[in-house]
C-alpha positions as CSV (number, residue, x, y, z in Angstrom):
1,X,322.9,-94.0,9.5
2,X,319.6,-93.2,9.5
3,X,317.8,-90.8,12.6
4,X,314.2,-91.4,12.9
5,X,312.8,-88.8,15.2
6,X,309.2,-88.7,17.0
7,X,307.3,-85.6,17.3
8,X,308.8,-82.4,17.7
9,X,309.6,-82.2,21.3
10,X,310.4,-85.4,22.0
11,X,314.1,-86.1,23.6
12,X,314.3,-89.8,22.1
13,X,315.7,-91.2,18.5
14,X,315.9,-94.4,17.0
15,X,319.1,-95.1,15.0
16,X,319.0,-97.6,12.3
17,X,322.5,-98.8,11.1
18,X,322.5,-101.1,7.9
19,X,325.1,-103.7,7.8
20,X,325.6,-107.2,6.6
21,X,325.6,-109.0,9.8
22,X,322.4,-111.4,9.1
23,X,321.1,-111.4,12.5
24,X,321.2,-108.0,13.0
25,X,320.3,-106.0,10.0
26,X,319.8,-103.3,10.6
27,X,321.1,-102.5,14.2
28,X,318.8,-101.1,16.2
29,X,320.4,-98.1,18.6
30,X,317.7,-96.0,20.9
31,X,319.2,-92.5,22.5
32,X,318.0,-90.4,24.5
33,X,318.3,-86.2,23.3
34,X,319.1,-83.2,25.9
35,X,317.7,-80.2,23.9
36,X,319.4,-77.0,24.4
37,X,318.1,-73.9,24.3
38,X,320.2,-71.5,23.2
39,X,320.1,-67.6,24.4
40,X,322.4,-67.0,21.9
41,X,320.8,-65.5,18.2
42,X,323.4,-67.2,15.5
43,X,325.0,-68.7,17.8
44,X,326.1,-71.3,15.1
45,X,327.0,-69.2,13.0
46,X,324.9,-70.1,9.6
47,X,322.4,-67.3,8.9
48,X,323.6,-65.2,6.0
49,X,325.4,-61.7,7.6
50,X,326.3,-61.2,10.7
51,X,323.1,-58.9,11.9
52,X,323.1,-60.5,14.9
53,X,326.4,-59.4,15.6
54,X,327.0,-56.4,16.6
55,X,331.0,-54.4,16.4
56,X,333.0,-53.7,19.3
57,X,335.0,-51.0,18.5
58,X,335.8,-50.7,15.1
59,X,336.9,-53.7,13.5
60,X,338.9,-54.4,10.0
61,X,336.8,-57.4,9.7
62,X,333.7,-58.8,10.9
63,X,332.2,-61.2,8.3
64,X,331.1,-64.8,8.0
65,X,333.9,-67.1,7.2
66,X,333.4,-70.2,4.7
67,X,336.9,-71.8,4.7
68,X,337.7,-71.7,8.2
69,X,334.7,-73.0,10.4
70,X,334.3,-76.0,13.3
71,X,331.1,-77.0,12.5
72,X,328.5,-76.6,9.8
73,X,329.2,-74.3,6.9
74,X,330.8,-70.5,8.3
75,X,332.3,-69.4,11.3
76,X,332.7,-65.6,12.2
77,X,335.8,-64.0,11.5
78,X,337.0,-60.8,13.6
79,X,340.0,-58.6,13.1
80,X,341.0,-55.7,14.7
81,X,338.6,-54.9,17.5
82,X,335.9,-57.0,18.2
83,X,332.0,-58.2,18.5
84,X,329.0,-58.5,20.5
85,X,325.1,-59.4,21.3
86,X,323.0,-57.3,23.3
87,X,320.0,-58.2,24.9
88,X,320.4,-62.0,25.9
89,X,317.2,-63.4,27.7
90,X,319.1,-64.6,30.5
91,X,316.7,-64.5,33.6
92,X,317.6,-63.4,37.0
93,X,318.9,-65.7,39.5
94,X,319.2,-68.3,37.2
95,X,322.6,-70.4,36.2
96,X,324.3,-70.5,32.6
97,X,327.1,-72.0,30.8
98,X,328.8,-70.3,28.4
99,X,330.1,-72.2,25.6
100,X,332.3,-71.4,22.5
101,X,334.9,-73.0,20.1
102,X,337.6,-70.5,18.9
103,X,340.5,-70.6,16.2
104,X,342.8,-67.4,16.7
105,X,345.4,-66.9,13.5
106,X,346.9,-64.1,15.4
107,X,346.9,-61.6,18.8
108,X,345.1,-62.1,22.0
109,X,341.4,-62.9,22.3
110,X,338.9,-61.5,25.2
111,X,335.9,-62.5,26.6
112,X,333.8,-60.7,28.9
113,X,329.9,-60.8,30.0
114,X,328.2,-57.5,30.6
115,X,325.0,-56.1,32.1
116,X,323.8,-52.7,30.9
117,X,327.6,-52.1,29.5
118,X,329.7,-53.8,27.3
119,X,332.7,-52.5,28.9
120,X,333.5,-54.7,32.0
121,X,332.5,-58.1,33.2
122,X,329.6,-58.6,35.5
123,X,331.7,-60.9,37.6
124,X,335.2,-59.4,37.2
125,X,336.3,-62.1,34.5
126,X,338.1,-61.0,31.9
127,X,339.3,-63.8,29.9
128,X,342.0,-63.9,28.0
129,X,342.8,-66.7,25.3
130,X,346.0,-67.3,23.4
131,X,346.6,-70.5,21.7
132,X,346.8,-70.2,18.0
133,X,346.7,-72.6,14.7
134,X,344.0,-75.3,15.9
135,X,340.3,-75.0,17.0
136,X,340.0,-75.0,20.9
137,X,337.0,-74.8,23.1
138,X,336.3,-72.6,25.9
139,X,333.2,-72.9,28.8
140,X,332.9,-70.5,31.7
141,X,329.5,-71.0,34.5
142,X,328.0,-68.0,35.3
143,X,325.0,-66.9,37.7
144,X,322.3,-64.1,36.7
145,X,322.1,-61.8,39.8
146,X,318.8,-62.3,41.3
147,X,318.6,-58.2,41.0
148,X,319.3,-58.3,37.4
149,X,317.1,-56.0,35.0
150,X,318.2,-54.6,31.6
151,X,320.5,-55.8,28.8
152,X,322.7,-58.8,29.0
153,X,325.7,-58.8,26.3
154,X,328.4,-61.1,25.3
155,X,331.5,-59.3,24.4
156,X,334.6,-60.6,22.6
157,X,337.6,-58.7,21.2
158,X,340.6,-59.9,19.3
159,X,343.6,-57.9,20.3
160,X,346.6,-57.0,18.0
161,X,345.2,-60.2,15.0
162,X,342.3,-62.3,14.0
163,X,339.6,-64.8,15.6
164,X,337.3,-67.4,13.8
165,X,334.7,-68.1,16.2
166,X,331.9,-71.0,16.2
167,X,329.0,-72.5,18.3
168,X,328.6,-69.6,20.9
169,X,326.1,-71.5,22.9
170,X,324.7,-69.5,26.6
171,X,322.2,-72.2,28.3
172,X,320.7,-72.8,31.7
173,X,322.1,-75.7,33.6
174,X,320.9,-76.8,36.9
175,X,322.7,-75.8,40.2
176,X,326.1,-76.1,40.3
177,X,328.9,-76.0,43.5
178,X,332.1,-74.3,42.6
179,X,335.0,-73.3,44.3
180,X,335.4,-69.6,43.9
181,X,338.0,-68.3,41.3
182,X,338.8,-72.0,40.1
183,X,339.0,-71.1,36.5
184,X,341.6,-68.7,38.0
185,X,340.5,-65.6,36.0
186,X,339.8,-63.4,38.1
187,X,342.3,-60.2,37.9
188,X,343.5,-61.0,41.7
189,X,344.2,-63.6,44.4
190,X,341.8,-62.1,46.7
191,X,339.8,-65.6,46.3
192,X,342.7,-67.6,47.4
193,X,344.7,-67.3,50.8
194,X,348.1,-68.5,51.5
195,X,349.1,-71.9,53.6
196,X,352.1,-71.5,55.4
């Protein structure tokens, strides 16, 4: 398979696919491209160190993994405490998902958005994730407050083991309509009333 792209900028690519079917060699496939921009710095995880990266708390490890990784060549690996990015050019008022893919050996990992701390979420959404052994994927929807000024961080701690993470991705998405609390991580019920 063969990707032909136009000029930088342009959201369309032509795939050519050889085969032996006579009448149509190659096979001709057009798509259309949705480029993302990412807020995230290394957010795949390939530049060499993790300077991007800063600790959260005082971890054991915090390296770039090249054996255990979802996509491309290294992942980052986080035992002990945790990581984070300061500074993410979100923009008031405007929407974001949040996007990562996570492989936890051990423990309890925890996600959290901050602004102008790194030690509470902006919304009251702690997340906690648990599954172990396998790569999993996690998204959460988030909107900037329209007062927002300062330093935007994404925060992630592994608690009690170790994390390989991949493919942080934070990017603006057009309006969305959700039902408060869906993802049902916020630290009450408050959201939700009772029926009967």
């Amino acid at each position: 398979v063969v990707c032909q792209y136009a000029d930088a900028g342009d959201n369309a690519v032509d795939l050519k696919i050889s085969s032996n079917d006579q009448d149509e060699n190659p096979y001709l496939l057009s798509l259309k491209l949705k480029t993302i921009n990412n807020k995230v710095q290394d957010g795949t995880m390939e530049t060499v160190g993790v300077g991007k990266w800063g600790a959260y708390g005082a971890p054991t490890t915090l390296e770039k993994s090249t054996t255990i990784f979802k996509n491309g060549k290294q992942s980052l690996h986080i035992a002990g405490a945790g990581f984070q990015q300061r500074f993410i050019a979100v923009e008031a008022g405007k929407i974001y998902r949040l996007s990562f893919n996570y492989r936890i050996a051990s423990g309890q990992f925890k996600n959290w958005l901050g602004i102008n701390t790194s030690n509470g979420d902006f919304e009251n959404r702690l997340v906690a994730l648990s599954d172990t052994g396998a790569w999993y994927a996690y998204t959460r929807e988030f909107k900037v407050p329209a007062n927002f000024v300062g330093d935007f961080r994404l925060v992630s701690s592994i608690v009690g083991g170790e994390v390989y993470v991949d493919d942080m991705i934070i990017y603006e998405i057009p309006n969305f309509t959700t039902v408060a609390d869906g993802d049902m991580e916020y630290p009450t019920v408050s959201r939700w009333m009772t029926y009967g």
